[in-house]
MIBA-248466 format. One record per atom (N, C-alpha, C, CB): residue in three letters; x, y, z. Coordinates in steps of 0.001 Angstrom, whole numbers, padded with zeros to 6 digits, always signed. Glycine has a CB too. Layout:
N
ALAXYZ
...
//
This chain:
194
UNK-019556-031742+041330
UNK-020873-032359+041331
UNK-020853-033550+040372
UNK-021977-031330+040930
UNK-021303-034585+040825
UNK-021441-035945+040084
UNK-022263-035624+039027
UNK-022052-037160+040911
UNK-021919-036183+037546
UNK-022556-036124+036288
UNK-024001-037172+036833
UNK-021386-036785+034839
UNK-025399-037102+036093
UNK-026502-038268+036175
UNK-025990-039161+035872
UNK-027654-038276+035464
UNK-025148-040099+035290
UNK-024687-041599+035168
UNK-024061-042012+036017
UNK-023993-041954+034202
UNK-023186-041067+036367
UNK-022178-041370+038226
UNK-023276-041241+039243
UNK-020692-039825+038851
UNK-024121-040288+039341
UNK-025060-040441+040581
UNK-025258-041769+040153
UNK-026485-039432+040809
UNK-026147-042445+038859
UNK-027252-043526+039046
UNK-026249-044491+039517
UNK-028231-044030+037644
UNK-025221-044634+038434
UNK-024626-046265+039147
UNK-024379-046469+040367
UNK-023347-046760+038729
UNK-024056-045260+041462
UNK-024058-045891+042476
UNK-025586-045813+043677
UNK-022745-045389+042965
UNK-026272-045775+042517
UNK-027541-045893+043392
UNK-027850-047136+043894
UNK-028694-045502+042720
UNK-028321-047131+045589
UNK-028767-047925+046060
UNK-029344-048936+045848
UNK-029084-047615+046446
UNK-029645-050685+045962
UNK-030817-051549+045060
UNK-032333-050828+045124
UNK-031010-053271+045768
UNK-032648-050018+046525
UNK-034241-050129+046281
UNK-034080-048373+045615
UNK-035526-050501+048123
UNK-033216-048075+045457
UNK-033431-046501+044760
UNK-033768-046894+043447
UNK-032008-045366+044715
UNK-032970-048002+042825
UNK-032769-048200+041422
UNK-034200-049024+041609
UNK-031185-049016+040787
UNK-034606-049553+041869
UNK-036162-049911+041896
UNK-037215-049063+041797
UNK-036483-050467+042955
UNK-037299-048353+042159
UNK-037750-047010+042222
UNK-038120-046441+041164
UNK-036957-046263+042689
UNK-036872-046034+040828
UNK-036691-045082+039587
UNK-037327-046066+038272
UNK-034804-044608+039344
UNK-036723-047625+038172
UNK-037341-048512+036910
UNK-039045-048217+037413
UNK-036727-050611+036910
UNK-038766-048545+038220
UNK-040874-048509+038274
UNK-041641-047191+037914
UNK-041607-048735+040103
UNK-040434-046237+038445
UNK-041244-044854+038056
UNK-040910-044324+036649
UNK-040872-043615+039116
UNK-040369-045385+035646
UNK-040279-044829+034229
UNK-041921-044589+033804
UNK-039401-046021+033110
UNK-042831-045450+034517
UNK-044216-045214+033855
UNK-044850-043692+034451
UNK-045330-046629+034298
UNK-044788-042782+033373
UNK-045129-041417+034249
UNK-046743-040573+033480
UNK-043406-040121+034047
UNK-047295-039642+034412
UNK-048253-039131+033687
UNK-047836-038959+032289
UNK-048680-037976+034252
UNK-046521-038071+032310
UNK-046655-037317+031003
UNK-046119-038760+030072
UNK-045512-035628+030887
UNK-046144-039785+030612
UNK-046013-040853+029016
UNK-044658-041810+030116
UNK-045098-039599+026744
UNK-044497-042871+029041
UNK-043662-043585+029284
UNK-042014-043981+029079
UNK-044221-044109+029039
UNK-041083-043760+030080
UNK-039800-043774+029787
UNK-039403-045150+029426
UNK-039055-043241+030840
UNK-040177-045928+029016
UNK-039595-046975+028327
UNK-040583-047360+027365
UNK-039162-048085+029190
UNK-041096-046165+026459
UNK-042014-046310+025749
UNK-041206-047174+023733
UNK-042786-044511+025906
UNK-040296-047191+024109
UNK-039471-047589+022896
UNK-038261-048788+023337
UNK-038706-046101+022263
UNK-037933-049343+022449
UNK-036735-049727+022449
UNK-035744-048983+022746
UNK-036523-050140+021547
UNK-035072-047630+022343
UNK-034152-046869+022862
UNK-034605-046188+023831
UNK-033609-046148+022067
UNK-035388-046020+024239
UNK-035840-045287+025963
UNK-035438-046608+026937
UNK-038055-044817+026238
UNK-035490-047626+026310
UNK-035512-049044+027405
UNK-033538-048932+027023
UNK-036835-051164+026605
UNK-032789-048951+026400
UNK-031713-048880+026008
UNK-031398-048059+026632
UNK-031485-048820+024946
UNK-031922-046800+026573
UNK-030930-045546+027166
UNK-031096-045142+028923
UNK-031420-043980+026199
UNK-032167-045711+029327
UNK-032158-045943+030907
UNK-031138-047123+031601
UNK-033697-046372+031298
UNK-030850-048014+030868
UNK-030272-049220+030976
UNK-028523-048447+031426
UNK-030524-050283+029306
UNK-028610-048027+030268
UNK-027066-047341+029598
UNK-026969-046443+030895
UNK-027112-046232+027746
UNK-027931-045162+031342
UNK-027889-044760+032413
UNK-027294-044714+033512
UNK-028415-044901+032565
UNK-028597-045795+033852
UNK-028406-046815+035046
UNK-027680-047834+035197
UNK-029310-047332+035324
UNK-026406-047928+034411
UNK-024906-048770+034609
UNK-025456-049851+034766
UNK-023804-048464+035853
UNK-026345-050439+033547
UNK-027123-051977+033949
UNK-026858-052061+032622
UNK-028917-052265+034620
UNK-026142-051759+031507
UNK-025766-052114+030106
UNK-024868-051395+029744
UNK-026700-052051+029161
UNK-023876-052724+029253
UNK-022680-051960+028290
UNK-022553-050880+027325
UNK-022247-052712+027567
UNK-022206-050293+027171
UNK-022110-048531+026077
UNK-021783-049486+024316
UNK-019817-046905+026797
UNK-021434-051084+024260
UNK-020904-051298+023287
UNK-022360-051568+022055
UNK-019817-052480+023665
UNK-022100-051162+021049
UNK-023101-051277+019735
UNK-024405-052668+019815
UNK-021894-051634+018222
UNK-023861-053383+020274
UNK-024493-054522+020454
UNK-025193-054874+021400
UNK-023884-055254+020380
UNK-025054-053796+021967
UNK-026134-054307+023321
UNK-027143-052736+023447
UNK-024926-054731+025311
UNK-028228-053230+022474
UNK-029154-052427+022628
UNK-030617-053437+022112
UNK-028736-051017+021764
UNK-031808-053017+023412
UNK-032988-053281+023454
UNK-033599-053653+021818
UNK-033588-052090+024202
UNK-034319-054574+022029
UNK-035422-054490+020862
UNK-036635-054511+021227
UNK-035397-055490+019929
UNK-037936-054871+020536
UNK-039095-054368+020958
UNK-039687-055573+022386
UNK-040148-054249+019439
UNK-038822-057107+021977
UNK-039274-058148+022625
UNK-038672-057760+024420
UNK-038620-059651+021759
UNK-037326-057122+024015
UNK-036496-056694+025466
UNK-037554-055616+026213
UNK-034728-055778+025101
UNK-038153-054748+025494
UNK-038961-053787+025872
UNK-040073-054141+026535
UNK-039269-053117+024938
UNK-040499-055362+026112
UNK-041911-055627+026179
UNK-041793-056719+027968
UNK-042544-056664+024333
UNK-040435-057036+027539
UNK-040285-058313+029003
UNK-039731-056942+029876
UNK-038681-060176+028830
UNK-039248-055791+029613
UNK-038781-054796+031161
UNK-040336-054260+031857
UNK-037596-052928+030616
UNK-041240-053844+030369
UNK-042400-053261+031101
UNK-043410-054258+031737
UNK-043153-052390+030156
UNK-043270-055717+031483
UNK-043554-057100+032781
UNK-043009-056956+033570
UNK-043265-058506+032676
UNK-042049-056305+033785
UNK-041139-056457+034542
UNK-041389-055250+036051
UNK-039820-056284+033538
UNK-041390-054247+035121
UNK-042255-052976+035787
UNK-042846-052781+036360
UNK-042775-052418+035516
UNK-044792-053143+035477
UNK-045518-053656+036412
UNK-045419-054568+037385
UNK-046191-053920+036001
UNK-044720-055615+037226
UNK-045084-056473+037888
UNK-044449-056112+039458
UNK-044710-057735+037173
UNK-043351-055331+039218
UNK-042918-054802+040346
UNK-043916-053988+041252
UNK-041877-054055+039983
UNK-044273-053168+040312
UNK-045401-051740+041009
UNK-046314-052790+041539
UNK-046415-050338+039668
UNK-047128-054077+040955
UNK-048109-054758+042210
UNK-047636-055156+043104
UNK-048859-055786+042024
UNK-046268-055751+043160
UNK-045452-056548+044509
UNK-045439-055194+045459
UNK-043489-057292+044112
UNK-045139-053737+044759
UNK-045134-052414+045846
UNK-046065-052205+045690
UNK-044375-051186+045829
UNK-047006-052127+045411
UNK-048706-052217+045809
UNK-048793-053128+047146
UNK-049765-053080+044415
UNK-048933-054186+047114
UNK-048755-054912+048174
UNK-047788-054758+049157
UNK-048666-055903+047821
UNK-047408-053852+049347
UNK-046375-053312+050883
UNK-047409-052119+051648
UNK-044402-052263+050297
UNK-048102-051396+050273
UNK-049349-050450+051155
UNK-049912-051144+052347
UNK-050767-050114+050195
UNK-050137-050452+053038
UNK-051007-050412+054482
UNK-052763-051644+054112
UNK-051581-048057+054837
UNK-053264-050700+053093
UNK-054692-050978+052758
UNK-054716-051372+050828
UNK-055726-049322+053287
UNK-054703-053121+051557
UNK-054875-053540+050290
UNK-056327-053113+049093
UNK-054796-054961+050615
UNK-055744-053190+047682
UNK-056645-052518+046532
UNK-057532-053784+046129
UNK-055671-051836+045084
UNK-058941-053671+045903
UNK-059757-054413+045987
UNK-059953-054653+044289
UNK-060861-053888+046923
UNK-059989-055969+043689
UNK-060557-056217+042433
UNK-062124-056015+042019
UNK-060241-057476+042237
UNK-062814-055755+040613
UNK-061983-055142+039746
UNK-060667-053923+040151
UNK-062983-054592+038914
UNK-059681-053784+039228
UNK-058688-052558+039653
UNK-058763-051812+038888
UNK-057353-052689+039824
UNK-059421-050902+039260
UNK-059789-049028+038618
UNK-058251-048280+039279
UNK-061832-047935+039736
UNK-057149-048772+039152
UNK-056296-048159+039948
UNK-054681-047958+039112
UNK-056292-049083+041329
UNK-054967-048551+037578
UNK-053613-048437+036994
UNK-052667-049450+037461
UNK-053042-047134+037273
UNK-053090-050888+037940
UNK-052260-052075+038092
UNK-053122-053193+036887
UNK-052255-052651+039967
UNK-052093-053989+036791
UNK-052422-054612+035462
UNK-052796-056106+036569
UNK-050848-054660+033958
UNK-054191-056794+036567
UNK-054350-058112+037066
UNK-053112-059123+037040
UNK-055425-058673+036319
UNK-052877-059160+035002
UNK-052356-060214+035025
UNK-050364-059976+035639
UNK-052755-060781+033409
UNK-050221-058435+035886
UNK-048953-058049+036256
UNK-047996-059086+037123
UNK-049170-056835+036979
UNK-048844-059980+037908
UNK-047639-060926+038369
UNK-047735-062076+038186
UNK-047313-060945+039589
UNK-048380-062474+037326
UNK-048633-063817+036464
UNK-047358-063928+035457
UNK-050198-063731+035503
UNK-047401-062313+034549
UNK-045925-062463+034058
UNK-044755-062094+034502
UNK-045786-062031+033121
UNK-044896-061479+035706
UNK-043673-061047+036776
UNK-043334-062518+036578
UNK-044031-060359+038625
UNK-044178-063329+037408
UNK-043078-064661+037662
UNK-043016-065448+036365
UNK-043610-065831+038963
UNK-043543-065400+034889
UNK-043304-066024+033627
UNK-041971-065468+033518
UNK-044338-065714+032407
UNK-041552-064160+033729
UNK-040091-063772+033437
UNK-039421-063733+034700
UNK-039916-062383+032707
UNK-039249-064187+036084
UNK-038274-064445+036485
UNK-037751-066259+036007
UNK-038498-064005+037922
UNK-038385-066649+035859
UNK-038280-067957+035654
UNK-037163-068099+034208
UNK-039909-068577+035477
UNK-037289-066850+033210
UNK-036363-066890+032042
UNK-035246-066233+032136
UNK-036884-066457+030948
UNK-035380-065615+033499
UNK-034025-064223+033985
UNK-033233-065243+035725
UNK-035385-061732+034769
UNK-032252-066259+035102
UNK-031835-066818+036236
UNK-031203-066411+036830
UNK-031477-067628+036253
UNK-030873-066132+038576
UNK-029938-065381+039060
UNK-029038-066916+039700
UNK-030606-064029+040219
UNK-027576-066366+040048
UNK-026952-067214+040787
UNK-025920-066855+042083
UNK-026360-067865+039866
UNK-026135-067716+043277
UNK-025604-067129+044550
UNK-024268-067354+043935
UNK-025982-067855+046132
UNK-023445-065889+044334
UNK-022020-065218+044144
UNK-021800-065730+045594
UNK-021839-063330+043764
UNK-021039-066682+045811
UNK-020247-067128+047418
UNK-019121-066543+047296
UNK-019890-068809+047832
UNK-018244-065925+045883
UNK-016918-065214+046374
UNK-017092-063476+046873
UNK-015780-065314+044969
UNK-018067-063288+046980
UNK-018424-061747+047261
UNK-018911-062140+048973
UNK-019966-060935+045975
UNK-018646-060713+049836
UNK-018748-060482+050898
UNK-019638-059894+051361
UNK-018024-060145+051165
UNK-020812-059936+051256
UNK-021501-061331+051359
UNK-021946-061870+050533
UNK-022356-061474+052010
UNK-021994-062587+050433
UNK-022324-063245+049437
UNK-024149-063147+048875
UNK-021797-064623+049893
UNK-023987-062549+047635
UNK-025285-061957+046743
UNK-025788-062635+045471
UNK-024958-060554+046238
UNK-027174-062724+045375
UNK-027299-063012+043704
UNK-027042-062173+043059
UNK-028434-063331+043122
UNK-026423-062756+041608
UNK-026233-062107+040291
UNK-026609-063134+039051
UNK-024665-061609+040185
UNK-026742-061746+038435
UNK-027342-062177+036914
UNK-027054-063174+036238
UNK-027124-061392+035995
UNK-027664-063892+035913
UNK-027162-064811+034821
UNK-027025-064969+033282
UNK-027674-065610+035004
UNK-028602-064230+032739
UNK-028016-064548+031438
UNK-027091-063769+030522
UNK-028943-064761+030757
UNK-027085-064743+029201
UNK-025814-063924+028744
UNK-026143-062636+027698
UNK-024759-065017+027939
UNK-027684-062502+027431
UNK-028107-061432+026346
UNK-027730-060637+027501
UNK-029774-061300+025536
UNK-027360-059076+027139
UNK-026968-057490+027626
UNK-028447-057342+028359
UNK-026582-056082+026106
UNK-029328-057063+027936
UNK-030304-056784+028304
UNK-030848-057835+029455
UNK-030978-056595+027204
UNK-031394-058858+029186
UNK-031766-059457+029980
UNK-030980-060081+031128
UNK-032291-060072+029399
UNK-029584-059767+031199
UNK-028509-059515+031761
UNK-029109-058177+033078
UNK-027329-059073+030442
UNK-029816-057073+032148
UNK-029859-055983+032890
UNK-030801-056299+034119
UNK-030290-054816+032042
UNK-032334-057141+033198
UNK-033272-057386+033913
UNK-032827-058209+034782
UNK-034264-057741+033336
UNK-032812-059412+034665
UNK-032172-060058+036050
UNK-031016-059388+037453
UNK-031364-061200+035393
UNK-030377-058410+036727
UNK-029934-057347+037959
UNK-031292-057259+038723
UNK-029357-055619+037383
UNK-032144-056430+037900
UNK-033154-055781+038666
UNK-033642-056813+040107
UNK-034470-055484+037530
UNK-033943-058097+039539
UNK-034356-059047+040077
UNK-033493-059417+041416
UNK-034431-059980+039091
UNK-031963-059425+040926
UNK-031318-059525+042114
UNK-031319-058039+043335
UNK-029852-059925+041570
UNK-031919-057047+043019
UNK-032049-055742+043473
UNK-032646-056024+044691
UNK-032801-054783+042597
UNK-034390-056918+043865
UNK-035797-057392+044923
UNK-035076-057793+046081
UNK-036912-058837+044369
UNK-034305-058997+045557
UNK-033417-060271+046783
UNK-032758-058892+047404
UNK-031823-061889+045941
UNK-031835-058525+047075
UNK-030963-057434+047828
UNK-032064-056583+048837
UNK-030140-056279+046579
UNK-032840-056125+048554
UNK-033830-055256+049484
UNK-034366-056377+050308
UNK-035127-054342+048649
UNK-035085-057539+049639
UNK-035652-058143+051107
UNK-034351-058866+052403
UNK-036839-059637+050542
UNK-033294-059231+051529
UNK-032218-059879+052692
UNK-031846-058342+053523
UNK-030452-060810+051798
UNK-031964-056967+053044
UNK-031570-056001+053834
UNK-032734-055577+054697
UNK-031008-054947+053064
UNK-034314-056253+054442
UNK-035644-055678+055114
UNK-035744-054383+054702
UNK-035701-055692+056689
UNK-035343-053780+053479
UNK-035927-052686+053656
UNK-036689-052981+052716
UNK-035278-051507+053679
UNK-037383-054257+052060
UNK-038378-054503+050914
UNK-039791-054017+051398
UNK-038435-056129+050485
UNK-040336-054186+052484
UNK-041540-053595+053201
UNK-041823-052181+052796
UNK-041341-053621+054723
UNK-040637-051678+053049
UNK-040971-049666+052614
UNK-040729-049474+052012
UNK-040633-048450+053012
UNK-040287-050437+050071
UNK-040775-049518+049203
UNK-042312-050323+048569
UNK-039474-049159+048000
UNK-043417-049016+048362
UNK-044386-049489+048180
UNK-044888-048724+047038
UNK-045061-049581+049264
UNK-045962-048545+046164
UNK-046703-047852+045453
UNK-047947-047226+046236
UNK-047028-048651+044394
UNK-048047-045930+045561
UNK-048697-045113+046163
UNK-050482-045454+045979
UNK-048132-043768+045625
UNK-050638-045112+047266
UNK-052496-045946+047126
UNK-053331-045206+046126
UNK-053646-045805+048794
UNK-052971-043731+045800
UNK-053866-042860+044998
UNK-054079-043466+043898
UNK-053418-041564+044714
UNK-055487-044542+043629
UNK-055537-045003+042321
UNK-054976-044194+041194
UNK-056789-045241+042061
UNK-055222-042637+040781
UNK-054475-041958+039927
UNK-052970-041555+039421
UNK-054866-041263+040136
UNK-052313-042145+040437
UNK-050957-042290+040473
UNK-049639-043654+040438
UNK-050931-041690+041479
UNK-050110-044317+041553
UNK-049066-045544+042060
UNK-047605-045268+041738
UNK-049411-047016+041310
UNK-047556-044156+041942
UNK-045940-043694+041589
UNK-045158-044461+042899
UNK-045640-041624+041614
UNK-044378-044832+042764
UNK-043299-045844+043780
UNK-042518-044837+044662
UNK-041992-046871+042786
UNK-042577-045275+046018
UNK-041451-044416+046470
UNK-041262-045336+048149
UNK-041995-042379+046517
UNK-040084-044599+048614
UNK-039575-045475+049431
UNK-040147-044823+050860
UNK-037936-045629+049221
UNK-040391-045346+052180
UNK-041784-045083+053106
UNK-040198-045000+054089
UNK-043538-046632+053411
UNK-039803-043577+054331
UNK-039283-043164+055314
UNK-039858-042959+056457
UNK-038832-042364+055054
UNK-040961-042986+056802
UNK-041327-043052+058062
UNK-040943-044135+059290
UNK-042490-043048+057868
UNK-040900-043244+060680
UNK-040301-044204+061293
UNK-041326-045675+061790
UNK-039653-043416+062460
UNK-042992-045344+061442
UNK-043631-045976+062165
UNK-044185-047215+060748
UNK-044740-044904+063085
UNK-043446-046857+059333
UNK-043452-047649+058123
UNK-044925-047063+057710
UNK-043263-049453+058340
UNK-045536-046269+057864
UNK-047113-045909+057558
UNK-047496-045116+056749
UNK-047773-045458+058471
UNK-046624-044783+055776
UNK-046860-044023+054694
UNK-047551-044667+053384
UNK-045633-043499+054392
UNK-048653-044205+053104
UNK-049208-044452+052426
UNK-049423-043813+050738
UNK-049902-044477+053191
UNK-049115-042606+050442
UNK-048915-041946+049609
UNK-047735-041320+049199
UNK-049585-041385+049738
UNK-046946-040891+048330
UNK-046203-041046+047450
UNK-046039-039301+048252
UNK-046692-041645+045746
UNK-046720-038369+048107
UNK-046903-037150+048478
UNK-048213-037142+049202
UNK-046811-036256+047368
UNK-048051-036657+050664
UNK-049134-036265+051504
UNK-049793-034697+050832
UNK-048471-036145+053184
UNK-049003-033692+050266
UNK-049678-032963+049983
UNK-049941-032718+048361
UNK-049272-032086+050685
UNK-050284-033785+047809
UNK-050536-033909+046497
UNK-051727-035240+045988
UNK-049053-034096+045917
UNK-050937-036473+046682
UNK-052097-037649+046678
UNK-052562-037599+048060
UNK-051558-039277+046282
UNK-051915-037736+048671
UNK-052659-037706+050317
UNK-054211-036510+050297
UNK-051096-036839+051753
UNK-053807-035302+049681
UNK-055006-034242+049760
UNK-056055-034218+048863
UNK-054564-032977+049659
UNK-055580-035594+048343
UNK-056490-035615+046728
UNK-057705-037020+047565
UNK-055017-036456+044628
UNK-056949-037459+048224
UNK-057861-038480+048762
UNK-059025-038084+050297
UNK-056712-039724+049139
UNK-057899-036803+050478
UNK-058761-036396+051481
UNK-059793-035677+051271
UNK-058223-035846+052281
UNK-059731-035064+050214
UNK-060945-034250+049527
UNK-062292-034937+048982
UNK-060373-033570+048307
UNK-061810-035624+047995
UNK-062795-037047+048365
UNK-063506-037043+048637
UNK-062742-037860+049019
UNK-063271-037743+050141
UNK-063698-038384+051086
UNK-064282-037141+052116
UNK-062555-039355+051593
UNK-064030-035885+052171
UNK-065000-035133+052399
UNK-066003-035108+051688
UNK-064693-034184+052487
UNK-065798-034686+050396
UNK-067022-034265+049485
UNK-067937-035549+050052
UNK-066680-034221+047519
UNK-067463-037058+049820
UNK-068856-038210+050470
UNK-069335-038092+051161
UNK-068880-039307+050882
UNK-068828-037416+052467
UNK-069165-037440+053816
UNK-070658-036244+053506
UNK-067614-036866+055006
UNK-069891-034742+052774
UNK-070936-034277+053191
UNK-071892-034337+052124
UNK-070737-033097+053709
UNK-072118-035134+050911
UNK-072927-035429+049724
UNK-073947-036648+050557
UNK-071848-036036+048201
UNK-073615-037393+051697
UNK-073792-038122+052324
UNK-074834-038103+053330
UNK-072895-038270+052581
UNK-074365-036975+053787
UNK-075029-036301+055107
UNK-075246-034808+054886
UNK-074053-036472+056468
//
């Protein structure tokens, strides 16, 4: 059985998307520190094991832009777009600084690779890591499977996950957890209603 560091590195681009987006969890945040942002990195074969390449609070602060800003771009793959104000656990300004930090995380087309892919550019470890991530996005949309991964509509959640369905129409993260939480709801209105 593969150790967790051998599974992650060879995880898929939109798995490893996934999982960064889903560091934000009920019970608290996996990149609530500098070494939680370090030790997912280390993980997830997106940073060297050497002394010098570990997160500080500024690296921390540009992954969780980074985060969000992802979870609204998979917000926006849902079916039924979320209406402003957002009572829903997405941050407004989330892709205002999504694109302030791709603009500092440059990627560059690799023409000696088959096929030819973006990769990272800069030279800090970390922001090295983030710009992977970035080349991940590119990797999922040149493969189309960027559409199905989305965030989950249950304002109480937006946990990320990837929309195996064959007809792309999944809307919740868990049908019998957020899906039943929304359906309940929306009974209780109906009959508070009528």
């Amino acid at each position: 059985m593969p150790s967790e560091i051998e599974a992650a590195a060879g995880l898929a681009p939109v798995d490893r998307i996934v999982e960064f987006v889903n560091t934000r969890r009920a019970d608290g945040d996996g990149l609530g520190t500098p070494e939680q942002l370090t030790s997912w990195l280390h993980t997830h074969d997106l940073l060297p094991l050497s002394a010098q390449a570990a997160a500080d609070a500024g690296d921390r602060e540009r992954a969780v832009w980074l985060r969000e800003g992802l979870r609204a771009l998979l917000a926006e793959n849902n079916a039924e777009p979320v209406t402003s104000p957002r009572p829903d656990g997405l941050d407004p300004a989330a892709r205002t600084q999504l694109a302030t930090l791709t603009a500092a995380l440059p990627l560059r087309l690799d023409v000696t690779s088959v096929p030819p892919r973006l990769v990272a550019q800069p030279r800090e470890p970390v922001d090295h890591a983030l710009a992977t991530l970035l080349a991940d996005v590119a990797t999922a949309v040149a493969a189309g499977t960027w559409p199905r991964l989305k965030a989950c509509r249950e304002p109480s959640c937006r946990w990320a996950f990837y929309d195996h369905s064959r007809n792309h129409g999944r809307t919740w993260c868990s049908m019998n957890v957020c899906g039943n939480r929304v359906k309940v709801r929306a009974s209780q209105r109906r009959r508070a209603g009528g």
